[in-house]
C-alpha positions in Angstrom: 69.8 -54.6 -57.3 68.5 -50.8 -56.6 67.5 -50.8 -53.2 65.9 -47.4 -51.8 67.1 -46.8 -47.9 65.8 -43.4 -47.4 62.2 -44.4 -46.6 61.5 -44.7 -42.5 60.4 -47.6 -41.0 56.9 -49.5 -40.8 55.7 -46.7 -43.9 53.4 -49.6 -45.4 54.0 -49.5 -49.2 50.6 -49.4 -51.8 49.2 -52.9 -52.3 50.4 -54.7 -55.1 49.0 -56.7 -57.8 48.9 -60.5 -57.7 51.7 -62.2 -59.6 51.2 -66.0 -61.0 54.6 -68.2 -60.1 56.0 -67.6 -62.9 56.3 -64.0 -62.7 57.5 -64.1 -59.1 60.5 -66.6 -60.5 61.4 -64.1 -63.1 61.2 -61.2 -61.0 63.0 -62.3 -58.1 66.1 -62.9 -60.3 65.9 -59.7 -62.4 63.2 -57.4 -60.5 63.7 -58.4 -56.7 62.0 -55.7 -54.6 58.6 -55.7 -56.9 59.0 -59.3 -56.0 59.4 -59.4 -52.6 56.5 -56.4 -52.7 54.5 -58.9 -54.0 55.7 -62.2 -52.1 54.8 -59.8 -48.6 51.3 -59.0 -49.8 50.2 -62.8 -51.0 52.4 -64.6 -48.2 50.3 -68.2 -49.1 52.3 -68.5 -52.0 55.1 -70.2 -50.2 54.5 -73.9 -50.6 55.1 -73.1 -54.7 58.5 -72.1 -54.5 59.0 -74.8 -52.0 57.2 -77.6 -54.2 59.4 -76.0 -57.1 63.1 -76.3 -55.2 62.2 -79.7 -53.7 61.6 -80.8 -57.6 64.6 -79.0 -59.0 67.1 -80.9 -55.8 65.1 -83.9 -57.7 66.7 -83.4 -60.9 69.8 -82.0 -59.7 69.8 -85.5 -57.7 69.0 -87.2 -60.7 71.4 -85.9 -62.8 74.5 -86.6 -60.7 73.6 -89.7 -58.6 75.2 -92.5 -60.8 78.2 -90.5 -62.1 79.1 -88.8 -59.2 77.1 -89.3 -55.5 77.3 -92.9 -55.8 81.0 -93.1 -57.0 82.2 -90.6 -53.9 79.6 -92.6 -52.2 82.1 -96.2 -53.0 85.3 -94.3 -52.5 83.9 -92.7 -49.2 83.4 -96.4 -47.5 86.3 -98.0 -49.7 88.3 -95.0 -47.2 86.7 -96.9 -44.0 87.5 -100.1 -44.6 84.8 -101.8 -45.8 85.0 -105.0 -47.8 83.3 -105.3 -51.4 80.3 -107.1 -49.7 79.7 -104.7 -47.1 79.6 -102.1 -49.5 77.4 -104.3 -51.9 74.6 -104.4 -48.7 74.8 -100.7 -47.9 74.8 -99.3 -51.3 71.2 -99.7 -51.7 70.2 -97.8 -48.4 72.8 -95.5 -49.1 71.7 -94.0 -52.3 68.7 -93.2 -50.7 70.3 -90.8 -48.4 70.1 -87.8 -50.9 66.7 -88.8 -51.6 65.3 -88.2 -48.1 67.6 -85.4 -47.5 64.8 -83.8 -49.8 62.6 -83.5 -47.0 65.4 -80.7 -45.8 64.2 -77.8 -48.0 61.0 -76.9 -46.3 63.1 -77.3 -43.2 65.1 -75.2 -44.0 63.0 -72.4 -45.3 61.2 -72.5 -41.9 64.0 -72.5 -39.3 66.0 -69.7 -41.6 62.1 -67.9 -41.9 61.9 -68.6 -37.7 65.2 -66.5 -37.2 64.2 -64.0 -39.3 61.5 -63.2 -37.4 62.6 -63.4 -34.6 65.3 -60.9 -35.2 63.5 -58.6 -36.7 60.8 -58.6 -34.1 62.8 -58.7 -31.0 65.7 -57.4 -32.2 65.0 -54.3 -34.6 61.3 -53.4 -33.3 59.8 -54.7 -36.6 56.4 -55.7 -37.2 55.7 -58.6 -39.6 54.2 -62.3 -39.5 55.9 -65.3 -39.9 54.3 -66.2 -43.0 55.3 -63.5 -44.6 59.4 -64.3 -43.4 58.7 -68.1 -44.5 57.2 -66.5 -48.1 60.5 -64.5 -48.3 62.5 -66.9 -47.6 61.3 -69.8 -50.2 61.2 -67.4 -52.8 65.0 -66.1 -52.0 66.0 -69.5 -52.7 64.8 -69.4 -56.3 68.0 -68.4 -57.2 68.7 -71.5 -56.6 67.5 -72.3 -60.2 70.1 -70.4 -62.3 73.1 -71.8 -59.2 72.0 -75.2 -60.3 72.1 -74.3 -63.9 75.6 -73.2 -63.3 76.8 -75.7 -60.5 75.7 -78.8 -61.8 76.9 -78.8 -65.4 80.4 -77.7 -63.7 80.2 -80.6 -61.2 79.4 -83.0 -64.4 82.4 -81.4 -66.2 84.8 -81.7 -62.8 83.6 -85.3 -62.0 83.0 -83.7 -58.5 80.9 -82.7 -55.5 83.0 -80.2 -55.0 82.3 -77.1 -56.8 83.0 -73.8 -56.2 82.0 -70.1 -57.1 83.5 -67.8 -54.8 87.1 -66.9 -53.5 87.3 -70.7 -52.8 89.0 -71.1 -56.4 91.7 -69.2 -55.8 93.2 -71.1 -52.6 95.1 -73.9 -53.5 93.8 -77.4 -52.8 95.7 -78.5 -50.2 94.2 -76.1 -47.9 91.1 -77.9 -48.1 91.0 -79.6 -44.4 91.5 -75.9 -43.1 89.8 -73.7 -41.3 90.4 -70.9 -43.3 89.2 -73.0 -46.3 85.9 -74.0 -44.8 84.7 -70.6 -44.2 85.9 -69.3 -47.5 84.4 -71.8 -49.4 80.9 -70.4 -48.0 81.3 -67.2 -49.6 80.2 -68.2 -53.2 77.9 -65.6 -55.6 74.4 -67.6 -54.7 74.7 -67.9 -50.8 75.3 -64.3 -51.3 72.7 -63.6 -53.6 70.5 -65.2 -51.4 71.3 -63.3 -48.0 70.6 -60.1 -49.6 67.3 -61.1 -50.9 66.0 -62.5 -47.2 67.4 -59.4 -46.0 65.6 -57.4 -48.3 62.2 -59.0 -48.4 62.5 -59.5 -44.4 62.8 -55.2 -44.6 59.2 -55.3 -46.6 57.5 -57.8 -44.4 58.6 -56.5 -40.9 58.5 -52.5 -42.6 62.2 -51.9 -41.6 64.7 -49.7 -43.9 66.7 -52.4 -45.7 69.9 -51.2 -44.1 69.6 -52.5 -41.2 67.2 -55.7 -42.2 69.9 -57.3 -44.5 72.8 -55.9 -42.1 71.1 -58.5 -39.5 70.7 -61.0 -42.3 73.9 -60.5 -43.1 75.5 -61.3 -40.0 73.3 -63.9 -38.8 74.6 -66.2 -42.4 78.0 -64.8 -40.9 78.4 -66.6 -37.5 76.5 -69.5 -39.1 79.6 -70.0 -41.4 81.7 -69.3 -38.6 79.9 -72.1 -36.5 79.7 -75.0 -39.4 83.1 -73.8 -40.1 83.9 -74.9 -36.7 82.0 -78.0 -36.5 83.7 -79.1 -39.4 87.3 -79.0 -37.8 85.9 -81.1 -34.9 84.3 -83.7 -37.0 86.2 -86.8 -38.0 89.2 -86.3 -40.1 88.5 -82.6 -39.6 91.8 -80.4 -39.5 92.7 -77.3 -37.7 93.4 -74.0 -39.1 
């Protein structure tokens, strides 16, 4: 991803063309910056890519439900305690978990476009709309189509949840309840991917050099691995480091 730094800030680019959805998915994978251009000058295009990831967690739901959310599901409650017919009368309400945990990607978008902005207003002097960060933002998480095409076959392949695509593969697997582990196993290609994009579009919408806009991106997805990290090792059956 060529990324020019040497422009100063709030230099408002030329106005781009309008771009149909389909050429903003292409181009945010293999063209980013045109498509970010683009994504800051038509910010109302959010609720696309945000219609489009809510439908593609539907299939990736879909496809692993039976064979592997509702078995981990089983073994998860089996792990508890719970007789056959307790688990018999919360299967039912518990496969709809992943379902209504649907309604978290436009969530997400917005409290991850919220910080954004914030930062780059108060912190770095920019000058943007929130909009445009929520616009960034959904469209960053397109990648999310070519993680699912990798993650999900692999998850179908494994018989597991647990997938990853980063450093994570080379620890061994009884460091799993670690500390260590849990923050490692954050730093996988598409979470990556993803940073730099926000930080890069949030550079175009708040006319910041991208320096410093993913440096702040950067760090922000840094101390929230630190912190879920750290949550984890204090939840139930969580381990230390």
């Amino acid at each position: 991803m060529e990324v020019r730094d040497d422009a100063p800030d709030r230099v408002a680019p030329d106005m781009p063309e309008p771009a149909s959805f389909l050429t903003r998915l292409i181009d945010i994978h293999l063209a980013p910056e045109r498509a970010l251009r683009v994504v800051a000058a038509f910010p109302r295009t959010w609720w696309q890519p945000t219609l489009f990831l809510i439908i593609l967690g539907a299939v990736a739901i879909y496809l692993t439900m039976d064979r592997l959310i509702v078995p981990e599901m089983i073994n998860s409650m089996v792990e508890q305690g719970l007789s056959d017919e307790q688990i018999d009368d919360s299967l039912p309400v518990m496969k709809f978990i992943p379902w209504a945990a649907l309604i978290l990607v436009p969530l997400q978008i917005l409290v991850i476009a919220l910080v954004a902005h914030l930062c780059a207003n108060l912190l770095l002097g920019g000058v943007g709309a929130y909009l445009g960060a929520v616009s960034v933002v959904a469209h960053s998480l397109l990648i999310g189509v070519v993680e699912a095409l990798v993650r999900v076959p692999l998850m179908l392949a494994k018989e597991s949840l647990e997938v990853y695509l980063g450093p994570a593969l080379l620890l061994p697997a009884d460091m799993q309840e670690t500390l260590l582990f849990r923050v490692i196993a954050q730093f996988d290609i598409f979470t990556i991917w993803k940073v730099l994009l926000i930080g890069l579009g949030v550079a175009i919408v708040y006319r910041l050099a991208p320096r410093r806009a993913i440096a702040m991106m950067v760090v922000l997805w840094l101390i929230w691995v630190l912190a879920t990290a750290l949550l984890g090792g204090l939840a139930p059956g969580g381990a230390g480091v």
